[in-house]
N, CA, C and O atoms as a CHARMM CRD file, in Angstrom:
* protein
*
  372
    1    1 UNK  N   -111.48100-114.94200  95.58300 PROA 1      0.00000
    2    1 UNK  CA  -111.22600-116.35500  95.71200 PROA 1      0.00000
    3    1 UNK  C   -112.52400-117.10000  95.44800 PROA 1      0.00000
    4    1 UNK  O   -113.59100-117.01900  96.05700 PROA 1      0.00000
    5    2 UNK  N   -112.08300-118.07700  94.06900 PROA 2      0.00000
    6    2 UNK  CA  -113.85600-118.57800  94.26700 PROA 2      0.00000
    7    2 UNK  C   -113.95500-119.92700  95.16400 PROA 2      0.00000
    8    2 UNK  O   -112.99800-120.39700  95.78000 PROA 2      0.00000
    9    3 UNK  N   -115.25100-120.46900  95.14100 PROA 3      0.00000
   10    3 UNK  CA  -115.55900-121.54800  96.46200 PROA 3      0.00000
   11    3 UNK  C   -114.40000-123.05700  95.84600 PROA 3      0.00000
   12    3 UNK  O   -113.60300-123.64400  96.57800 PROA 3      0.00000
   13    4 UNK  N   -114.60800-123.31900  94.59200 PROA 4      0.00000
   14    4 UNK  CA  -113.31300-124.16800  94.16300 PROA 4      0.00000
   15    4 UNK  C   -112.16000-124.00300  94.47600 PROA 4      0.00000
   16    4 UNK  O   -111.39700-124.94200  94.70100 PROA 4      0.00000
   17    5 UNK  N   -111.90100-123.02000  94.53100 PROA 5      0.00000
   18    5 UNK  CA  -110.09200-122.66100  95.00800 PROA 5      0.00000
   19    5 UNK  C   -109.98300-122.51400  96.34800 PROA 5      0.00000
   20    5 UNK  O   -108.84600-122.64300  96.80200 PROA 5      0.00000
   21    6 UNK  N   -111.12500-122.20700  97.32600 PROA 6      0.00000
   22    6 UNK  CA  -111.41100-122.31100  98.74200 PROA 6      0.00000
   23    6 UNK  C   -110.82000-123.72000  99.31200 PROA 6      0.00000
   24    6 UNK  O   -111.37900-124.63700  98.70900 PROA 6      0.00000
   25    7 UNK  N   -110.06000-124.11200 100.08500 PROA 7      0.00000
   26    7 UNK  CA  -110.03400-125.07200 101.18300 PROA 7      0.00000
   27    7 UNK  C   -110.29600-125.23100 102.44500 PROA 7      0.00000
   28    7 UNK  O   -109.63700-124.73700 103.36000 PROA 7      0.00000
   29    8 UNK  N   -111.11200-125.81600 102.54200 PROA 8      0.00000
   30    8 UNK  CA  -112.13700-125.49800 104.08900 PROA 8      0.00000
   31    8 UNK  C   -111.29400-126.25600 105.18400 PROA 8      0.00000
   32    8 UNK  O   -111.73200-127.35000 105.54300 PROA 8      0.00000
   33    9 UNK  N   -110.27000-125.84400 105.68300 PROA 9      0.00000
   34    9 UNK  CA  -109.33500-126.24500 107.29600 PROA 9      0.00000
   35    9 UNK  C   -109.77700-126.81200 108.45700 PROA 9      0.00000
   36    9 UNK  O   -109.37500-127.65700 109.25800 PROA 9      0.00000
   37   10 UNK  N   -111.01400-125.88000 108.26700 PROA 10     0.00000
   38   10 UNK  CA  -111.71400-126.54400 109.90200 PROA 10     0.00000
   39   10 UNK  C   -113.28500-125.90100 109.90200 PROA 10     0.00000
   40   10 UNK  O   -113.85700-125.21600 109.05400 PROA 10     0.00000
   41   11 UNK  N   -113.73600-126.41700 111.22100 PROA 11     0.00000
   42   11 UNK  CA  -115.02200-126.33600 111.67900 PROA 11     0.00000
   43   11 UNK  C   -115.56400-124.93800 112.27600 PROA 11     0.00000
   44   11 UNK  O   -115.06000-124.68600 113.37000 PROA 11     0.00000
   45   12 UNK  N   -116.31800-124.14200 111.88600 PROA 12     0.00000
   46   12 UNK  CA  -116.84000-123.19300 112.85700 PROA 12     0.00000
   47   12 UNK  C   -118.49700-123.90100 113.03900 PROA 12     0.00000
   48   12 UNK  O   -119.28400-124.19100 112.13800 PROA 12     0.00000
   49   13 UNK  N   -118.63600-124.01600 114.24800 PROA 13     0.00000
   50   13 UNK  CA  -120.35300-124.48200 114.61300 PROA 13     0.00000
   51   13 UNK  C   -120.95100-123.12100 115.26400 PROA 13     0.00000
   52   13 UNK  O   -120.50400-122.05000 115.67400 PROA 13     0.00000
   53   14 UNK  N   -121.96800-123.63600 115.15700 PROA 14     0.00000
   54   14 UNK  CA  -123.07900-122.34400 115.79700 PROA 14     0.00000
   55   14 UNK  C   -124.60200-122.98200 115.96000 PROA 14     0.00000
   56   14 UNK  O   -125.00700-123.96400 115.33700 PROA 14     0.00000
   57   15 UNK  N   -125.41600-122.15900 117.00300 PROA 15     0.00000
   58   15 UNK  CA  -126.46600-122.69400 117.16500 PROA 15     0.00000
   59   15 UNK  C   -127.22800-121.25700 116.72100 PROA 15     0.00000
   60   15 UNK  O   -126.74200-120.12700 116.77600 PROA 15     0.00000
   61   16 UNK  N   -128.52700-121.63500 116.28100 PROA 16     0.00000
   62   16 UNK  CA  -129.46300-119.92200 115.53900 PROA 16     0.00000
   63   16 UNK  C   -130.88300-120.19800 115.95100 PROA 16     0.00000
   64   16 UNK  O   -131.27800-121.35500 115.80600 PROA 16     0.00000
   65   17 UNK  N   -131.66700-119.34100 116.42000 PROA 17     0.00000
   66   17 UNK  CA  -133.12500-119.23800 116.10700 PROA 17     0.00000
   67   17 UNK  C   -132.99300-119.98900 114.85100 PROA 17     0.00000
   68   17 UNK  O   -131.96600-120.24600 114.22400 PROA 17     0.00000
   69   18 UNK  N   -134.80700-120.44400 114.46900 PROA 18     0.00000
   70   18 UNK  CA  -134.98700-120.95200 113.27100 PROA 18     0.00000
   71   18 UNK  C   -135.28500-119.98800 112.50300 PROA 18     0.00000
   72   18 UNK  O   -135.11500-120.19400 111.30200 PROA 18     0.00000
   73   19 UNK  N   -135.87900-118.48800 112.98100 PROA 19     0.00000
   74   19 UNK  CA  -135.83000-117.59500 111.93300 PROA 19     0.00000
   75   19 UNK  C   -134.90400-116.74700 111.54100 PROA 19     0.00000
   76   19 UNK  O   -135.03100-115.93000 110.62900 PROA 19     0.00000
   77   20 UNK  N   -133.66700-116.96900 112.42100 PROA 20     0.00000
   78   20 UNK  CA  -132.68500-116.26400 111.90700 PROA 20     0.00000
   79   20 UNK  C   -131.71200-117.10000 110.98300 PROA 20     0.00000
   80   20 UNK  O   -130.86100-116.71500 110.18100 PROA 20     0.00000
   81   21 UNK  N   -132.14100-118.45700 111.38100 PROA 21     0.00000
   82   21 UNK  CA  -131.60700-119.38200 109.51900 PROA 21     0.00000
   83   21 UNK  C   -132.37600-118.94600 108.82600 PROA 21     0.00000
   84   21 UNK  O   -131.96700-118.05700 108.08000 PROA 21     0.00000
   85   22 UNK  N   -133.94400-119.37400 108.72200 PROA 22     0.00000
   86   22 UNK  CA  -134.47500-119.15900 107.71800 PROA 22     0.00000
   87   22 UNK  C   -134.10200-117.47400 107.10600 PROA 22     0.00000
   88   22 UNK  O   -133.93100-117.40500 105.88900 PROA 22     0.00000
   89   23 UNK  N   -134.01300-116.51900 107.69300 PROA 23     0.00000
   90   23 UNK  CA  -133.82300-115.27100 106.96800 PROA 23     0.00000
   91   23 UNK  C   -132.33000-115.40700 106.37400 PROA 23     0.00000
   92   23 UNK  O   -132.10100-114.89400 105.27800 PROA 23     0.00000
   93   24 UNK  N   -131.18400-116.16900 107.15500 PROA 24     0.00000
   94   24 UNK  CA  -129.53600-116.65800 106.06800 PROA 24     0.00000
   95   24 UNK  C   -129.85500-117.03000 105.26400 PROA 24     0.00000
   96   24 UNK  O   -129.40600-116.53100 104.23100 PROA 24     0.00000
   97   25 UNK  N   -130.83300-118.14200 105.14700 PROA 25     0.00000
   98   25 UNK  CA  -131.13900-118.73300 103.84900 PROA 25     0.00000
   99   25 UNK  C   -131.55800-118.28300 102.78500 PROA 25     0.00000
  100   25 UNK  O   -131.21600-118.76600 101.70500 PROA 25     0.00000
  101   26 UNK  N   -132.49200-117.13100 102.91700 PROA 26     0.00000
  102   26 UNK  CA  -133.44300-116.56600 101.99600 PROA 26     0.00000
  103   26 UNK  C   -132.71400-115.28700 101.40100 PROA 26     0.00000
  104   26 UNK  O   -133.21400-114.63000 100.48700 PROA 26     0.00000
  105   27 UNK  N   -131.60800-115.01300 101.93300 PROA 27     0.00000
  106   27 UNK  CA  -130.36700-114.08900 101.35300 PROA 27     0.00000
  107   27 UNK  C   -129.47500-114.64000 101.01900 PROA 27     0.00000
  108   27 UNK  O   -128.81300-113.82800 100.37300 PROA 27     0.00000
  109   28 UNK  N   -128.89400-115.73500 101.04100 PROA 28     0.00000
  110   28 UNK  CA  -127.87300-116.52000 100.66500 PROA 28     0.00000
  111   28 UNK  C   -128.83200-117.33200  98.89000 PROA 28     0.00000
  112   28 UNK  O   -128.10800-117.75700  97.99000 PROA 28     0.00000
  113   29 UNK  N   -129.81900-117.36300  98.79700 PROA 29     0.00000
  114   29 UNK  CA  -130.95800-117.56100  98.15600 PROA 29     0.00000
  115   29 UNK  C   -131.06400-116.60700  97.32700 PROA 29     0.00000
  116   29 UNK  O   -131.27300-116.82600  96.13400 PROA 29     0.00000
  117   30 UNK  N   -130.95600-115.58100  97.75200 PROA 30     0.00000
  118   30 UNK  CA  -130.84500-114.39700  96.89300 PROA 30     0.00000
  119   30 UNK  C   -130.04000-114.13200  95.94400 PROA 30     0.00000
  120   30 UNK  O   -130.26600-113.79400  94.78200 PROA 30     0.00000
  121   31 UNK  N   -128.58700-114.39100  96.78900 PROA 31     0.00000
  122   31 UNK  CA  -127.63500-114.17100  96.17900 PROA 31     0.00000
  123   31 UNK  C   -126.80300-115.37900  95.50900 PROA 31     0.00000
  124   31 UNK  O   -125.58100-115.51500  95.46000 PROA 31     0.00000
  125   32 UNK  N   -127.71100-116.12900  95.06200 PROA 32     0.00000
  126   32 UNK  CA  -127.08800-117.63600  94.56300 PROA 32     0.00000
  127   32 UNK  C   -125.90900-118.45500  95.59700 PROA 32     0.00000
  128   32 UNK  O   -125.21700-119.43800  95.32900 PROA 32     0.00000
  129   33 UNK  N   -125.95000-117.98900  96.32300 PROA 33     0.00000
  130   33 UNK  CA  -124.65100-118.51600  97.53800 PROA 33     0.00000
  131   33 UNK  C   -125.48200-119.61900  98.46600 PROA 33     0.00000
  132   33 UNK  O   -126.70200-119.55800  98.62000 PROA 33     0.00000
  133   34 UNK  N   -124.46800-120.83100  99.17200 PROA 34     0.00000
  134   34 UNK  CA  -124.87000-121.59200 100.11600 PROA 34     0.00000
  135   34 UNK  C   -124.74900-120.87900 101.20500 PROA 34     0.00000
  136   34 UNK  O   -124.16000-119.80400 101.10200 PROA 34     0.00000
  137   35 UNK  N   -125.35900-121.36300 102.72700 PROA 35     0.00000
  138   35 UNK  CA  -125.69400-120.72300 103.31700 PROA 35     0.00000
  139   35 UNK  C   -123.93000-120.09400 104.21000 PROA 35     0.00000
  140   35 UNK  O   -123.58600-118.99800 104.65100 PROA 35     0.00000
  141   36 UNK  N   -123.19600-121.51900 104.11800 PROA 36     0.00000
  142   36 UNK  CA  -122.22600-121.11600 104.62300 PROA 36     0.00000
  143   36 UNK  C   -121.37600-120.13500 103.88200 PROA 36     0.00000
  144   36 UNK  O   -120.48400-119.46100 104.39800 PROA 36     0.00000
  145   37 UNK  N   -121.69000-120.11900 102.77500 PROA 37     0.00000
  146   37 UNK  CA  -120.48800-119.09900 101.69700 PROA 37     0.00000
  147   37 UNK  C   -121.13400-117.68000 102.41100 PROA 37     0.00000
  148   37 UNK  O   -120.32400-116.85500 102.83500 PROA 37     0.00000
  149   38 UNK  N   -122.36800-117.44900 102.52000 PROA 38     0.00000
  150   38 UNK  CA  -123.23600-116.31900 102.59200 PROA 38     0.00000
  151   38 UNK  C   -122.81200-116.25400 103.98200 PROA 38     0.00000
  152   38 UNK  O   -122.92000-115.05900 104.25800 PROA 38     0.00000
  153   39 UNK  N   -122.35800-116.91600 105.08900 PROA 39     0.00000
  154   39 UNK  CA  -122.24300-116.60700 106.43400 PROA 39     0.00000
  155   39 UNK  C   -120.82500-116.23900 106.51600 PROA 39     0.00000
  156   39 UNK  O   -120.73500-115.23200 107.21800 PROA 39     0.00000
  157   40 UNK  N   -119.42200-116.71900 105.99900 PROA 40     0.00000
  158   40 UNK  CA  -118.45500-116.56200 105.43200 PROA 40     0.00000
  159   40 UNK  C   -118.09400-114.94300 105.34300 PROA 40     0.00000
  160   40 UNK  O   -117.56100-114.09100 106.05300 PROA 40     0.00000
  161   41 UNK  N   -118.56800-115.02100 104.33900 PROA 41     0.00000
  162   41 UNK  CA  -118.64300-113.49200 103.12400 PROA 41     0.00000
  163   41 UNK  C   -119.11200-112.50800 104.96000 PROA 41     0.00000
  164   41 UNK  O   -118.50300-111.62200 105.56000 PROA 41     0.00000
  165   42 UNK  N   -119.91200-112.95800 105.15700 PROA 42     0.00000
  166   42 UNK  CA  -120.88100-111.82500 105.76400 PROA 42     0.00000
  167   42 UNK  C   -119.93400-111.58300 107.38400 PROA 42     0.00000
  168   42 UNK  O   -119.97300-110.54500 108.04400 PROA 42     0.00000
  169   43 UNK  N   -119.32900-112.52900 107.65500 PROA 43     0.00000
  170   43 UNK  CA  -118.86600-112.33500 109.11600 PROA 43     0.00000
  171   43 UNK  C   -117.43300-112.18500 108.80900 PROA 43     0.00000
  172   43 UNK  O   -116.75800-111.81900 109.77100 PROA 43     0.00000
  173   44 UNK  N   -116.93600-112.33700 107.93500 PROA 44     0.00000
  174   44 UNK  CA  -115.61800-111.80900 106.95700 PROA 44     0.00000
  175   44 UNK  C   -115.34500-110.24500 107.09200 PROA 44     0.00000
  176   44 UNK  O   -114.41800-109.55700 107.52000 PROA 44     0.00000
  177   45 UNK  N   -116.63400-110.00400 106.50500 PROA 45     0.00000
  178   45 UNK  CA  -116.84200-108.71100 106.16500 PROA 45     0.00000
  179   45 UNK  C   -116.71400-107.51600 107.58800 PROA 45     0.00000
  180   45 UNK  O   -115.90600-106.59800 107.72900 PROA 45     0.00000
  181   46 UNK  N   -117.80000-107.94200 108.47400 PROA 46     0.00000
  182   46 UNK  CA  -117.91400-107.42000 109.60700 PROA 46     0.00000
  183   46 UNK  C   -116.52400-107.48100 110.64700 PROA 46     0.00000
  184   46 UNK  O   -116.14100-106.49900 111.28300 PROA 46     0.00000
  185   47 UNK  N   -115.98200-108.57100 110.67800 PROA 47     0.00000
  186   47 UNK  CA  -114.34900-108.67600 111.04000 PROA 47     0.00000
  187   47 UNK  C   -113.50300-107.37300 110.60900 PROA 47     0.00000
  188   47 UNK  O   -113.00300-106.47000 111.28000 PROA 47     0.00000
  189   48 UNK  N   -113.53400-107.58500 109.47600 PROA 48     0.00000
  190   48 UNK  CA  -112.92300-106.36600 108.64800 PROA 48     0.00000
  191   48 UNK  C   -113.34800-105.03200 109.35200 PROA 48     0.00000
  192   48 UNK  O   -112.57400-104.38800 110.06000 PROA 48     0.00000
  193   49 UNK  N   -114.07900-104.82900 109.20800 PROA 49     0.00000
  194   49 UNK  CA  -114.89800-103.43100 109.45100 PROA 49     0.00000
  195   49 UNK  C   -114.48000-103.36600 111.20900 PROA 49     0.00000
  196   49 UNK  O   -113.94900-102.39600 111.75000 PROA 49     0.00000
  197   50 UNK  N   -114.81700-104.47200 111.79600 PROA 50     0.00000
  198   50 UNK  CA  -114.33400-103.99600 113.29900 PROA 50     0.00000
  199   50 UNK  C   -112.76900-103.70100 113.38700 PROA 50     0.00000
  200   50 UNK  O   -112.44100-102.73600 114.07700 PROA 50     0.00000
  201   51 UNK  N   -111.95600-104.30700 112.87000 PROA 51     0.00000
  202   51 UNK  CA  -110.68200-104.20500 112.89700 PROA 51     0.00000
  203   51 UNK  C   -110.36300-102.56000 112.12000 PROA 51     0.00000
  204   51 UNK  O   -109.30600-101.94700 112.26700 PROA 51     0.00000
  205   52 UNK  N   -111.18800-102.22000 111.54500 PROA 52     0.00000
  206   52 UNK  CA  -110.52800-101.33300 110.92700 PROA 52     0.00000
  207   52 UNK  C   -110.91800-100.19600 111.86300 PROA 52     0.00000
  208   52 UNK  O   -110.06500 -99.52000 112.43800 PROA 52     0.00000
  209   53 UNK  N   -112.15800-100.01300 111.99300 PROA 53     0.00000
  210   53 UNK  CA  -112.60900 -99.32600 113.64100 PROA 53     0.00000
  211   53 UNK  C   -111.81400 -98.91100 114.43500 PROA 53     0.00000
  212   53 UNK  O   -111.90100 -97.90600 115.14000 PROA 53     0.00000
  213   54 UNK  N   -110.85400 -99.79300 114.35200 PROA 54     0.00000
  214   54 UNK  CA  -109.67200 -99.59900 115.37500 PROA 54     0.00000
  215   54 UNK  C   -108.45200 -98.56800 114.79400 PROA 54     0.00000
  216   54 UNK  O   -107.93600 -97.60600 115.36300 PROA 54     0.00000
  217   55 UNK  N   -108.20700 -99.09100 113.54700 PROA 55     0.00000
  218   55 UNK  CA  -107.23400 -98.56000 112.99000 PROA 55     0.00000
  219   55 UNK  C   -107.11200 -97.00700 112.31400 PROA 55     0.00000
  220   55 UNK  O   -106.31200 -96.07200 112.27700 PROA 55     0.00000
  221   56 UNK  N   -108.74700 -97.45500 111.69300 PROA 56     0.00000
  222   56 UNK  CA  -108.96700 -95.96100 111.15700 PROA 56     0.00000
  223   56 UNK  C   -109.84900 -94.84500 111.82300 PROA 56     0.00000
  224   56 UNK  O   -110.92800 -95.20000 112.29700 PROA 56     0.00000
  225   57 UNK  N   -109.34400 -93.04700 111.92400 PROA 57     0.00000
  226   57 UNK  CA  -110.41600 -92.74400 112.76600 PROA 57     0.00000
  227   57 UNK  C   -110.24800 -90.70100 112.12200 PROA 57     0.00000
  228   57 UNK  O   -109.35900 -90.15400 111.47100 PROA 57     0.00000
  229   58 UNK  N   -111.11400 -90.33800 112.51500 PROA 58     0.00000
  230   58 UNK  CA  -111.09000 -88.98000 111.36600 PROA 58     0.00000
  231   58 UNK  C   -111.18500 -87.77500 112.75500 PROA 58     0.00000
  232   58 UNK  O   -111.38900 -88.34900 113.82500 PROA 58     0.00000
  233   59 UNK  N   -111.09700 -86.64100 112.83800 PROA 59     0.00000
  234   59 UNK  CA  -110.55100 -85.62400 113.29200 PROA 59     0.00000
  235   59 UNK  C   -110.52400 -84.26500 112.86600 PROA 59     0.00000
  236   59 UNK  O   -109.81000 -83.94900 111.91400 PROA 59     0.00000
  237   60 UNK  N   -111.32300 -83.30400 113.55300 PROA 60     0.00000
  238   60 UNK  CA  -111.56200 -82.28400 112.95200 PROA 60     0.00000
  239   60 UNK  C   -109.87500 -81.29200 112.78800 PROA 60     0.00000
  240   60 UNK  O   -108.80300 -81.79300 113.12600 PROA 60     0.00000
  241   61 UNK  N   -110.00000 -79.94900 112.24700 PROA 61     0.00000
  242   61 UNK  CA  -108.76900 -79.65800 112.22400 PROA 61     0.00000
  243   61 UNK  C   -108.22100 -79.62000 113.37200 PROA 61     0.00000
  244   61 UNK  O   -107.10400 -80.13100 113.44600 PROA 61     0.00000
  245   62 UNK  N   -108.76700 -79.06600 114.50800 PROA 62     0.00000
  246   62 UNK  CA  -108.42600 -78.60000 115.45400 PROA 62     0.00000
  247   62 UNK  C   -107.36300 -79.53400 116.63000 PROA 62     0.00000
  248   62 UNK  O   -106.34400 -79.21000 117.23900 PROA 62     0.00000
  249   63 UNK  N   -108.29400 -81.00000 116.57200 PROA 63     0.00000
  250   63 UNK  CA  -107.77100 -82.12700 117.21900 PROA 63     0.00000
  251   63 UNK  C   -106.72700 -82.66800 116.04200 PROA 63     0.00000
  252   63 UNK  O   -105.64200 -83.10300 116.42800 PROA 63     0.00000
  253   64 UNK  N   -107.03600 -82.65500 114.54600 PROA 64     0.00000
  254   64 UNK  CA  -105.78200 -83.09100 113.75300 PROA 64     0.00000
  255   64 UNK  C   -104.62500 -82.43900 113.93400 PROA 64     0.00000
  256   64 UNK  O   -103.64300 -83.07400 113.54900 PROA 64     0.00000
  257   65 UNK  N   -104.38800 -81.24000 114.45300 PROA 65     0.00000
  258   65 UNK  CA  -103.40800 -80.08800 113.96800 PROA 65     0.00000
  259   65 UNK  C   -102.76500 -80.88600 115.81400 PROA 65     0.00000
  260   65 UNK  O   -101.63100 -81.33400 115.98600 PROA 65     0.00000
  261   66 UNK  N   -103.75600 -80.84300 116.78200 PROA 66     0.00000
  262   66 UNK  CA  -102.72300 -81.79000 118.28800 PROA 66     0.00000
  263   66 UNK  C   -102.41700 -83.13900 118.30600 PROA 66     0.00000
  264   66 UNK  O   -101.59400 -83.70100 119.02800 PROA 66     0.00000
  265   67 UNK  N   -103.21000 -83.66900 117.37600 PROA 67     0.00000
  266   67 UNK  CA  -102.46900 -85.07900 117.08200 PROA 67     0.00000
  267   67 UNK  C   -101.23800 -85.44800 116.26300 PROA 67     0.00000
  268   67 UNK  O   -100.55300 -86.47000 116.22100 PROA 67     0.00000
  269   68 UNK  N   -101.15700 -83.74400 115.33500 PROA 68     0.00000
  270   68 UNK  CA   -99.77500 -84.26700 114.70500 PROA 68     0.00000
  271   68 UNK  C    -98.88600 -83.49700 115.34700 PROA 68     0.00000
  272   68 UNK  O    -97.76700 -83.92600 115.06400 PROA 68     0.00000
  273   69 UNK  N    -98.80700 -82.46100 116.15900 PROA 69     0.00000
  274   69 UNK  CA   -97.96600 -81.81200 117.20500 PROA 69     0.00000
  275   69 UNK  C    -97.70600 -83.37800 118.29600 PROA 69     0.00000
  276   69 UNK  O    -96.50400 -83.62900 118.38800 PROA 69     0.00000
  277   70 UNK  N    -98.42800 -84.17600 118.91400 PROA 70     0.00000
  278   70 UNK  CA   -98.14500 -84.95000 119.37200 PROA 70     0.00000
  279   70 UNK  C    -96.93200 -85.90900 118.78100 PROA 70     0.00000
  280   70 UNK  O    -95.84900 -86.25700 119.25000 PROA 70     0.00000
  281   71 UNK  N    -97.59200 -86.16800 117.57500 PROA 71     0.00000
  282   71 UNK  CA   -96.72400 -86.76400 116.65400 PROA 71     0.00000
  283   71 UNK  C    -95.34100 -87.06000 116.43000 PROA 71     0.00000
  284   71 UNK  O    -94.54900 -88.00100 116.38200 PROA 71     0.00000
  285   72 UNK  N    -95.44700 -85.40800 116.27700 PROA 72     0.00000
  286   72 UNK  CA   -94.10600 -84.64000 115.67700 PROA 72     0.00000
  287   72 UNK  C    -93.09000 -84.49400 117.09500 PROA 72     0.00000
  288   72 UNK  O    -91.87800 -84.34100 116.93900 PROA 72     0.00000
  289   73 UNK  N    -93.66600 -84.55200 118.40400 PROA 73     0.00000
  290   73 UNK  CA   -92.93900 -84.67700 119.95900 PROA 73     0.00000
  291   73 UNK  C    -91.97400 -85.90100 119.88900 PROA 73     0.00000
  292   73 UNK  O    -92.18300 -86.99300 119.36100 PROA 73     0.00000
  293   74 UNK  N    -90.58100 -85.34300 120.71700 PROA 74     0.00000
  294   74 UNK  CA   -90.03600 -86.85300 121.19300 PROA 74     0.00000
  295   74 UNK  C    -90.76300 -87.80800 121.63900 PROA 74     0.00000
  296   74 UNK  O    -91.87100 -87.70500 122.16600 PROA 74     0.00000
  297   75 UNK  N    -90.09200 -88.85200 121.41800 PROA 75     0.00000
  298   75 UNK  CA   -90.92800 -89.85200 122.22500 PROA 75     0.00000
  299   75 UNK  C    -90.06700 -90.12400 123.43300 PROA 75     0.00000
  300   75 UNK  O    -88.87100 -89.83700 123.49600 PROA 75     0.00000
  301   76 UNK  N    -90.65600 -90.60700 124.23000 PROA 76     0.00000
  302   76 UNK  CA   -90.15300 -91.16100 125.46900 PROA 76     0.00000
  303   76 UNK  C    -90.40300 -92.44100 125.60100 PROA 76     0.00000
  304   76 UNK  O    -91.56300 -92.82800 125.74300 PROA 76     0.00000
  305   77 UNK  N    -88.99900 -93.58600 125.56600 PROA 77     0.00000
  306   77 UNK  CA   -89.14100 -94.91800 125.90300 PROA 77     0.00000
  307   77 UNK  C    -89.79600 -95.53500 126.46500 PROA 77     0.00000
  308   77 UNK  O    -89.19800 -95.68500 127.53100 PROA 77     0.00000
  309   78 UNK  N    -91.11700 -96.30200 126.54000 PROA 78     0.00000
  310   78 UNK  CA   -91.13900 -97.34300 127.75000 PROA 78     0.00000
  311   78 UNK  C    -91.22200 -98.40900 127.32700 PROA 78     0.00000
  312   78 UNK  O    -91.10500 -98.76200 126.15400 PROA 78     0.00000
  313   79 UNK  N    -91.54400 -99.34600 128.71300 PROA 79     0.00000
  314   79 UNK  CA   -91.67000-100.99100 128.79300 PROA 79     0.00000
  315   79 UNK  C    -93.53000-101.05400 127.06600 PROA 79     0.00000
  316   79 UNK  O    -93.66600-101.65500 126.00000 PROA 79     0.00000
  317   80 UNK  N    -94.38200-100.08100 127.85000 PROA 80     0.00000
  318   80 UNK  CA   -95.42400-100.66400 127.04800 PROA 80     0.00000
  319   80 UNK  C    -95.63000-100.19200 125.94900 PROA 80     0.00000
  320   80 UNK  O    -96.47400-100.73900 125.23900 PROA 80     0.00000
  321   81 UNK  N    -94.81100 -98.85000 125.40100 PROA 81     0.00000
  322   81 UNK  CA   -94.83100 -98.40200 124.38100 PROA 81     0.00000
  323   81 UNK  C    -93.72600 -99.32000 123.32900 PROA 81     0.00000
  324   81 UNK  O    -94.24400 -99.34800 122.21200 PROA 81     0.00000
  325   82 UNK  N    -92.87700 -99.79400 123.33000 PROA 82     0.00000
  326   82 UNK  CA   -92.03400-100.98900 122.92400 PROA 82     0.00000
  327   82 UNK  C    -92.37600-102.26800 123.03100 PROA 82     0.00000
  328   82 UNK  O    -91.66400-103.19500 122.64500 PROA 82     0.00000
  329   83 UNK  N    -93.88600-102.43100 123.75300 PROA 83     0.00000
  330   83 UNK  CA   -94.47000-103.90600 123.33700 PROA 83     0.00000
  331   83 UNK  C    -95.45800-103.66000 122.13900 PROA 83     0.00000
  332   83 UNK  O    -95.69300-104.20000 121.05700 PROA 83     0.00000
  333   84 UNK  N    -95.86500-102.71500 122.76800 PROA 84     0.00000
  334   84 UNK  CA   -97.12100-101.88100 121.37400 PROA 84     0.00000
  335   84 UNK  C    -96.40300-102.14500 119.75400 PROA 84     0.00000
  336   84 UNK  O    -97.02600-102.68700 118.84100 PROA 84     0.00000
  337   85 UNK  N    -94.83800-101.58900 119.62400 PROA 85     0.00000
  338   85 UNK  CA   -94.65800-101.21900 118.87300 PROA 85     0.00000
  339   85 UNK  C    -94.18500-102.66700 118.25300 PROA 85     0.00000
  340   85 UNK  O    -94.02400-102.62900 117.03300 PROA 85     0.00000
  341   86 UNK  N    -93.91600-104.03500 118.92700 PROA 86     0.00000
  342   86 UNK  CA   -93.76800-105.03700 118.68800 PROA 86     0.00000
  343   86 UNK  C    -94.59000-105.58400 117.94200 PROA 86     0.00000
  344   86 UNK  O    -94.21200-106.18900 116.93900 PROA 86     0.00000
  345   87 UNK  N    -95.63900-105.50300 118.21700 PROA 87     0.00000
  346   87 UNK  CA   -97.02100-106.25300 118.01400 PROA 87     0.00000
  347   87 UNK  C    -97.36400-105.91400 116.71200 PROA 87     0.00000
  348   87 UNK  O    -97.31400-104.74300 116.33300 PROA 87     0.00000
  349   88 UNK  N    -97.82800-107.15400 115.73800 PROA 88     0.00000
  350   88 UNK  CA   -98.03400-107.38600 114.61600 PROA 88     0.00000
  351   88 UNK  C    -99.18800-106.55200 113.92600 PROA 88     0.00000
  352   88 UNK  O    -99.53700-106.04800 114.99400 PROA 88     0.00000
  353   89 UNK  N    -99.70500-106.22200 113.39000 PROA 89     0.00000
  354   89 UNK  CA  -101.18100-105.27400 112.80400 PROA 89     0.00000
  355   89 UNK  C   -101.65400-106.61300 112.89300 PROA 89     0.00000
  356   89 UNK  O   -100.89900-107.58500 112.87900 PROA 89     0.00000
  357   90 UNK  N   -103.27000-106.69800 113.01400 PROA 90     0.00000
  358   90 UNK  CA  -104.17400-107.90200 112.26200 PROA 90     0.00000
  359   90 UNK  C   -104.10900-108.13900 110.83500 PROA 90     0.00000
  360   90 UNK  O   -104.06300-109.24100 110.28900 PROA 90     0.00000
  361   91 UNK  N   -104.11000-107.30400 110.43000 PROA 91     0.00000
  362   91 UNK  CA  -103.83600-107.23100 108.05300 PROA 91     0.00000
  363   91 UNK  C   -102.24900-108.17700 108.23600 PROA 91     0.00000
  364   91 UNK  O   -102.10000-109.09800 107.43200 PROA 91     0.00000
  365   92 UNK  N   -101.36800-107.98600 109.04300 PROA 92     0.00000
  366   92 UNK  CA  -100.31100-108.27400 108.83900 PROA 92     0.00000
  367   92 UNK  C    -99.81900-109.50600 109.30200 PROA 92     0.00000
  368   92 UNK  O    -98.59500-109.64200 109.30400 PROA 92     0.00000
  369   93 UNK  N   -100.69200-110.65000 109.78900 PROA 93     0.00000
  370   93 UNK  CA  -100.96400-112.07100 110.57400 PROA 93     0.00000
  371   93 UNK  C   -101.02600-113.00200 109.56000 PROA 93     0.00000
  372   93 UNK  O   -101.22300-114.18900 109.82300 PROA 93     0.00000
């Protein structure tokens, strides 16, 4: 999406050390970007990555081979396993 086709909705404020602008600046500087595109991009990014933290996660054989025996088990109904299963992904908002 480039910054023309961007529509800016609303306000995020923040307060910073002056050297931790000056170092946004001097990378946003870098990378031909304003400071907010460069703060954007960058806390965009990190969003992503935490959310996925969540979602994605790796497993040697040993614990893969009981996580899909788990898997592969009936399930048993409940109240919080049927709210869980309600609930939207973040990608999917």
């Amino acid at each position: 999406m480039t910054a023309a086709a961007t529509t800016r909705e609303t306000t995020i404020n923040l307060r910073a050390p002056a050297a931790q602008r000056a170092l946004i600046d001097q990378a946003a500087q870098v990378q031909g970007k304003s400071r907010t595109d460069f703060m954007l991009e960058a806390a965009c990014e990190k969003a992503q990555q935490v959310l996925l933290d969540r979602t994605v996660f790796a497993l040697d054989q040993k614990r893969f081979t009981r996580f899909v025996e788990l898997l592969d088990a009936p399930v048993k109904t409940n109240k919080a396993l049927l709210k869980l299963l309600a609930k939207r992904a973040p990608w999917e908002r």
